[in-house]
C-alpha positions in Angstrom: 128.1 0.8 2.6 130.6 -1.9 3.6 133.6 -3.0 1.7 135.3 -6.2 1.8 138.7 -6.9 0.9 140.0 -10.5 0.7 143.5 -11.8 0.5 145.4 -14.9 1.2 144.7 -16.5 -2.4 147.4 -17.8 -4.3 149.0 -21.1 -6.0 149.0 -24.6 -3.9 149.3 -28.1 -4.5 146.8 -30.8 -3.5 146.9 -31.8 -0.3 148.3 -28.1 0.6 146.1 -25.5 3.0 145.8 -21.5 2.4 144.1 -19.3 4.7 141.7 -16.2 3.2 141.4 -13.7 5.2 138.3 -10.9 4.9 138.5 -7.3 6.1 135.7 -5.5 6.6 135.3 -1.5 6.9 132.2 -1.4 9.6 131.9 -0.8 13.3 129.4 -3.1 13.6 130.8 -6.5 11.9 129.6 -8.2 14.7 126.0 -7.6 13.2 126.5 -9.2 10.2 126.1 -12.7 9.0 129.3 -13.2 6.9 129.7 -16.1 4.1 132.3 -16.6 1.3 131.6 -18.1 -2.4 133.3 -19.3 -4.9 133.4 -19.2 -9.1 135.0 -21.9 -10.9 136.4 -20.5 -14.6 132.3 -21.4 -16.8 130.5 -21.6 -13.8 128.1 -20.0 -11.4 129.2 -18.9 -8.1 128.5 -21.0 -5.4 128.1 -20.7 -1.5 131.3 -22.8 0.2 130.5 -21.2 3.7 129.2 -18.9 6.7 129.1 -17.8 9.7 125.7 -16.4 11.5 125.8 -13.0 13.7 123.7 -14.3 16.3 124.9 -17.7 17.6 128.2 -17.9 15.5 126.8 -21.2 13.7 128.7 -22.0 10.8 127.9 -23.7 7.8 129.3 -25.4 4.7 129.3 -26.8 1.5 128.7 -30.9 1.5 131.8 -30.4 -1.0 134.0 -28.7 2.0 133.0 -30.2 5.2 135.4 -31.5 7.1 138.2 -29.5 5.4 137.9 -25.7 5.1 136.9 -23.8 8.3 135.0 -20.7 8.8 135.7 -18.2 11.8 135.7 -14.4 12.7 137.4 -12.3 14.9 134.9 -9.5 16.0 137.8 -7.3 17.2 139.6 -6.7 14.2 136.1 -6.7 11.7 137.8 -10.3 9.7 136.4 -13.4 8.8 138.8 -16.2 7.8 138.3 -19.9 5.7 141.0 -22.0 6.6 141.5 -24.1 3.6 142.8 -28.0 4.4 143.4 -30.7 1.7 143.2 -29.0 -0.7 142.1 -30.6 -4.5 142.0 -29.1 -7.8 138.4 -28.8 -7.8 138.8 -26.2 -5.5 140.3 -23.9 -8.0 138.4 -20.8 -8.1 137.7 -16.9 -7.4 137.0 -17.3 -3.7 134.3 -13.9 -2.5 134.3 -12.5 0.5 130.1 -11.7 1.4 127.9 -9.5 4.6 124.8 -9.2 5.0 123.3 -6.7 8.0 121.6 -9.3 10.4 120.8 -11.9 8.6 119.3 -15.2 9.8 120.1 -16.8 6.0 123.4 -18.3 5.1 123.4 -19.2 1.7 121.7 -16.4 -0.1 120.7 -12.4 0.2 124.0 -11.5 0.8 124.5 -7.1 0.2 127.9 -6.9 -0.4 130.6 -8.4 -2.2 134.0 -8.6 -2.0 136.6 -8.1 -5.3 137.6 -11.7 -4.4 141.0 -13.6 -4.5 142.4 -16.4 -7.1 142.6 -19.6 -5.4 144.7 -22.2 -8.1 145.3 -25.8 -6.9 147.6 -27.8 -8.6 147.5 -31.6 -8.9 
């Protein structure tokens, strides 16, 4: 069992960056393809990015790209999302997910984080 505990969220305006920050309690977090979501107040949760535990590819959203970037640090079991220009749409409960080897990104995750409030202000 692995637990996830994300922090960083809080209130911003557009335009404004936040960094989340994703502990996790496993020895071997190196093995583990790690991605964070997002829920939006009515909708679904949706994959904003990851981070592969073989070659260290990331991947994101087409809504993200060129603003928020993934990265890990191995040694102290975290994975971040830098968060740049930032827009109201981005509002949401931002998760923290692992999955155990995984080659996917963007689906089959195992665990969860209990997520952090993200509010951007226009």
């Amino acid at each position: 069992q692995v637990q996830l505990v994300e922090s960083g969220g809080g209130l911003v305006q557009a335009g404004g960056s936040l960094r989340l920050s994703c502990a996790a309690s496993t020895r071997t977090f190196s093995s583990y393809t790690m991605g964070w979501f997002r829920q939006a107040p009515g909708k679904e949760r949706r994959f904003v990015a990851a981070i592969r535990w073989s070659d260290g590819n990331t991947y994101y959203a087409d809504s993200v790209k060129g603003r928020f970037t993934i990265s890990r640090d191995n040694a102290k079991n975290t994975v971040y999302l830098q968060m740049n220009s930032l827009k109201p749409e981005d509002t949401a409960v931002y998760y923290c997910a692992a999955r155990f080897r995984s080659p996917l990104v963007d689906s089959g995750y195992d665990y969860w984080g209990q997520g952090t409030q993200v509010t951007v202000s226009s």
